[in-house]
N, C-alpha and C positions, 0 to 999 in steps of 0.2 A: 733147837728151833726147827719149824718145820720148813721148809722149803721143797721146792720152788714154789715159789707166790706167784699169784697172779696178779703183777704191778706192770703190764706193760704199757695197757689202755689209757696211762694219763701221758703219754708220750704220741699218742695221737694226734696228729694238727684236725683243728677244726674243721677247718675246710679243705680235707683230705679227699682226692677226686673220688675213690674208689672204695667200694664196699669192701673188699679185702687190704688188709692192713700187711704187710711186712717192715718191719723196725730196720728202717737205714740210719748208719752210725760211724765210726771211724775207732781203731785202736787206741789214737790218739796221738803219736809225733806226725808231726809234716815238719816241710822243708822252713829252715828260715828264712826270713828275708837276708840277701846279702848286708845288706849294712847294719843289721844286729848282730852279724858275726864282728864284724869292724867294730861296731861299739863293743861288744865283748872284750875285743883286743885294748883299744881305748885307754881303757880303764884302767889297765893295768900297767901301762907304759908311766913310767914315772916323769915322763917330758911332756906329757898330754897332759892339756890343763878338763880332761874331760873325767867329772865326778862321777861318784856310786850313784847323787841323784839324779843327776845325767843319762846313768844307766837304768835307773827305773823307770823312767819315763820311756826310753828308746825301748824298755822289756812291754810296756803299757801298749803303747804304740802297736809293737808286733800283735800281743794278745787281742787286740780290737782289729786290727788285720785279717788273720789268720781266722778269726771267731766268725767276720765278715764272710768271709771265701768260703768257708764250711755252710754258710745261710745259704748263700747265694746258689752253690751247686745243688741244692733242695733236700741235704741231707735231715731226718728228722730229731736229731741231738746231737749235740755240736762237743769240740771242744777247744782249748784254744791253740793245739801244733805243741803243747810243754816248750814254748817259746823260752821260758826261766830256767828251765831244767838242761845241764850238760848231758849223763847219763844215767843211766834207769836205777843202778846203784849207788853211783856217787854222790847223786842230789840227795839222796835222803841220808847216806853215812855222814853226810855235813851237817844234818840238822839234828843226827841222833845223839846225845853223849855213850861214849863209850867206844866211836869207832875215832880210830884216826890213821892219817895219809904217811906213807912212806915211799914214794914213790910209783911210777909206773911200773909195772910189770909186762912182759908179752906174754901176749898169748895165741898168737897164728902169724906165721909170716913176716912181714915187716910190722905188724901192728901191737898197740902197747895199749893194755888199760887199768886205769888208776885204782887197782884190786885197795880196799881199804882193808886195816884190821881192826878187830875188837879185840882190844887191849883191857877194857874194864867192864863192869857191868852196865849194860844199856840200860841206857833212863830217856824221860819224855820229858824236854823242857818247852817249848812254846811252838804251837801249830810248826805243824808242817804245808800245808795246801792252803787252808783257809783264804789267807788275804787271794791266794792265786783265782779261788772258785769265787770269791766275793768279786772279784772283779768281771771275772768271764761273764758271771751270772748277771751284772748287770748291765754289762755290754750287748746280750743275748738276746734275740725274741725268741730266742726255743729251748728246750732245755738243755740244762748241762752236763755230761757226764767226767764223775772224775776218776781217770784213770792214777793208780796207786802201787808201787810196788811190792810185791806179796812178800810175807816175812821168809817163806822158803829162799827164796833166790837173794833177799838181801842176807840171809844166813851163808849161805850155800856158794855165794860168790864174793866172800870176804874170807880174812885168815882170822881162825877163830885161838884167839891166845888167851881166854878169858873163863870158857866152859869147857866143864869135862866133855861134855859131846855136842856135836851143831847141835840134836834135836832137843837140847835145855835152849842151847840161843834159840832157837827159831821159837818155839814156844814161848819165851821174852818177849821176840819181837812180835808176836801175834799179838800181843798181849798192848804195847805197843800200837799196833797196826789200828785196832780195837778201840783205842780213845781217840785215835785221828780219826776215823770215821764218825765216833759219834761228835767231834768238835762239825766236821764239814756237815751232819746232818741238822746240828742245831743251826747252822747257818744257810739251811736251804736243800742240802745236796739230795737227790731221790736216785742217783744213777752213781754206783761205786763199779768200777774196774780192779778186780785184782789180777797183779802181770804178775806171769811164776811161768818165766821159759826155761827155767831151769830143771822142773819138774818132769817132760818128754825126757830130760836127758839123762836122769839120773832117776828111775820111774818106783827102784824100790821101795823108794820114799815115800810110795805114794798116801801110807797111813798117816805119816807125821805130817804131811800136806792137809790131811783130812781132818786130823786134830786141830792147827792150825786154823783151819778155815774157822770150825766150831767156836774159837775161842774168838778170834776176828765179827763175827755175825752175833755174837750175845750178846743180849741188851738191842741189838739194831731192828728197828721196827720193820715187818713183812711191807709197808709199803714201799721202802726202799727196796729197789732194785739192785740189787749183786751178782757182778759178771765173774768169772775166771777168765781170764786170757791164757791160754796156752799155746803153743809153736816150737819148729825143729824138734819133731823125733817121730819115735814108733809109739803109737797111741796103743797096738793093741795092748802093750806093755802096762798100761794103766786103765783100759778097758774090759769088763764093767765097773772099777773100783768107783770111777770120779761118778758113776749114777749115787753113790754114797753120799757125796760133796753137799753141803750145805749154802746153794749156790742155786740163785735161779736161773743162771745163763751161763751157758760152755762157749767161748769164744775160739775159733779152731782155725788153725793154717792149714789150709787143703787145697788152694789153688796151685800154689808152686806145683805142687806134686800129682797134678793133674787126676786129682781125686781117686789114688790108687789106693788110699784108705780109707773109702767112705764107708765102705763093705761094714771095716771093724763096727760101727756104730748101730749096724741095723739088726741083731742079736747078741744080747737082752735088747728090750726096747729103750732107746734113750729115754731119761727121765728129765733131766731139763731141757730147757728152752734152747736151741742151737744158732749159737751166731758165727754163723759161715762166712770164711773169705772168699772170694766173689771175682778178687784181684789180686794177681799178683806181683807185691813190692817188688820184686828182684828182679824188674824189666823194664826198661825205660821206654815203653811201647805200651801207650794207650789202648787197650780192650774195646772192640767192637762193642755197641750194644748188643747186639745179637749174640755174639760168644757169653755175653757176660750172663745173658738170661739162659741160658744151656747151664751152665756153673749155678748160677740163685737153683735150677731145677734137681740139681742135685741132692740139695738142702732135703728137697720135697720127699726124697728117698726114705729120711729117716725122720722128719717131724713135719706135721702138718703146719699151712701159713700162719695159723696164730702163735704160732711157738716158732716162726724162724725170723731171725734177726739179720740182717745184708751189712756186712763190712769189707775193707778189705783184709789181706792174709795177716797183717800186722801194720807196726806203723810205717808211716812213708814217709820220714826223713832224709833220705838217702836219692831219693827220687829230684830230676830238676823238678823245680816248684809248678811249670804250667804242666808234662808231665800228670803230675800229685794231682791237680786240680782236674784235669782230661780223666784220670779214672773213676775220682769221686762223681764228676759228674753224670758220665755214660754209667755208671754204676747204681747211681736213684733212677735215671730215666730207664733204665733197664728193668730196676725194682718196679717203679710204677707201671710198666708193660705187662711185665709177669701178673700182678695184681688185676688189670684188666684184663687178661686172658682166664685167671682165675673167674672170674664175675661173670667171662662170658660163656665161662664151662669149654672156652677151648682149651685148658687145660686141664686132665682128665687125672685125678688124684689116687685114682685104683689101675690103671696102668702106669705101668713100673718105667723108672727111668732108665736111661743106658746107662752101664757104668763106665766109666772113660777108660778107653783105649789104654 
């Protein structure tokens, strides 16, 4: 298939102030509400007369929340925080047959995660997202994007006891990955996210990510929209390979890092669409507008405004919740700054940006 397409333009609001467009968006977690966590608990307490439908509704609840606070901070595609979702692997090894749980594992420090394994061969029994994006979707006046975890990192951070090698699983699970998307597209979806942070860290991979991708995007119509997400690591390590990607959007963590690798990006010339983090997760200190339009300017280094997309560096679960909301929101008004300085040619697109310190 060919990509990148040019599907950005139906994600434009109407009555969008300014002649230049930048794509404001989100990774996709935010913070829970506290008493979602408590109903989490709830449920599982065998003295609690609080039911699973108890718990749907309290998960409904959050997602018409959370879907809220994303409109309201002036973001231009929303999603709902993966309110229903534990973690980025385990939500989906519950739905998939063939992996199963044996306990927590560590992996840093004191902390422990519920690494699952594939024990038999993966199979697709009943949506995965769907009911989740039917909901968001009509809770929304703006679109919805659905963030998805990419078959590399659901391979890659499970114990594989089932194939000769991960790169037969991962290719399953693209395989996989590939009717969940066209189920979400028959029900609406135009914005897919695939998360593979596992790919920065382990970069030689980068071909079997590539295949992967291909097999994921067949059959999906060029008007949908297809992100990569990637984060934590050395890009150059996978740079120019991901210009190959069959992906109309590179979604990239470069704030943390005070964009000491934006360099890699600017020879070959990027070939997709770049959705830059703007902010960064791993600070519980809201972002000046003004710092934050210095960060969107960086973007301008390596793709011009109809191909940069404004997010933050990943998601922002981990963040307190007002926090979470103080960056998305100085982060659109930041976005729409920039865009008017664009229109007003005070910002000058053949003089070079600094590169940060």
């Amino acid at each position: 298939m060919s990509r990148p397409a040019d599907n950005r333009a139906q994600f434009r609001p109407e009555d969008h102030p300014n002649d230049s467009f930048l794509l404001t968006t989100v990774v996709g977690s935010y913070p829970k509400p506290k008493w979602l966590n408590r109903a989490d608990d709830l449920v599982d307490d065998p003295d609690s007369k609080f039911s699973e439908e108890n718990l749907k509704e309290a998960h409904d609840d959050a997602a018409r929340v959370i879907t809220h606070e994303h409109e309201r901070c002036g973001l231009d595609t929303v999603v709902d925080g993966e309110v229903r979702r534990n973690e980025m692997v385990e939500y989906f090894a519950e739905r998939i047959d063939g992996y199963e749980f044996n306990g927590p594992v560590k992996v840093w420090g004191h902390n422990y995660f519920d690494k699952p394994s594939v024990s038999a061969e993966v199979a697709y029994d009943e949506p995965w997202l769907v009911d989740e994006f039917e909901f968001t979707n009509n809770v929304a006046s703006k679109p919805v994007k659905v963030p998805i975890t990419g078959p590399y990192t659901l391979g890659n951070w499970a114990f594989n006891e089932a194939y000769d090698t991960e790169e037969e699983l991962v290719y399953e699970l693209a395989d996989l990955v590939n009717i969940e998307i066209e189920r979400l597209v028959d029900a609406g979806a135009q914005y897919i996210q695939i998360d593979e942070p596992a790919l920065a860290t382990t970069p030689d991979d980068h071909a079997i990510v590539g295949e992967a991708l291909d097999r994921i995007v067949s059959g999906i119509d060029e008007d949908v929209r297809i992100g990569l997400h990637v984060c934590y690591g050395d890009y150059s390590r996978i740079y120019p390979e991901l210009n190959d990607y069959p992906v109309d959007e590179v979604d990239l963590e470069l704030c943390n890092g005070n964009y000491e690798q934006i360099d890699v990006f600017s020879e070959p010339e990027f070939v997709p669409d770049l959705a830059l983090g703007v902010v960064d997760v791993h600070t519980a200190e809201v972002e000046p507008v003004d710092e934050i339009k210095e960060n969107i300017k960086q973007g301008l280094k390596i793709v011009p405004p109809e191909r940069l997309t404004i997010s933050p560096d990943c998601g922002v679960k981990l963040l307190p919740r007002d926090v979470a909301y103080g960056k998305m929101e100085n982060m659109v008004e930041a976005t729409r700054q920039v865009e008017a300085e664009l229109d007003s040619g005070e910002i000058d697109l053949e003089e070079p940006v600094p590169t940060a310190d």
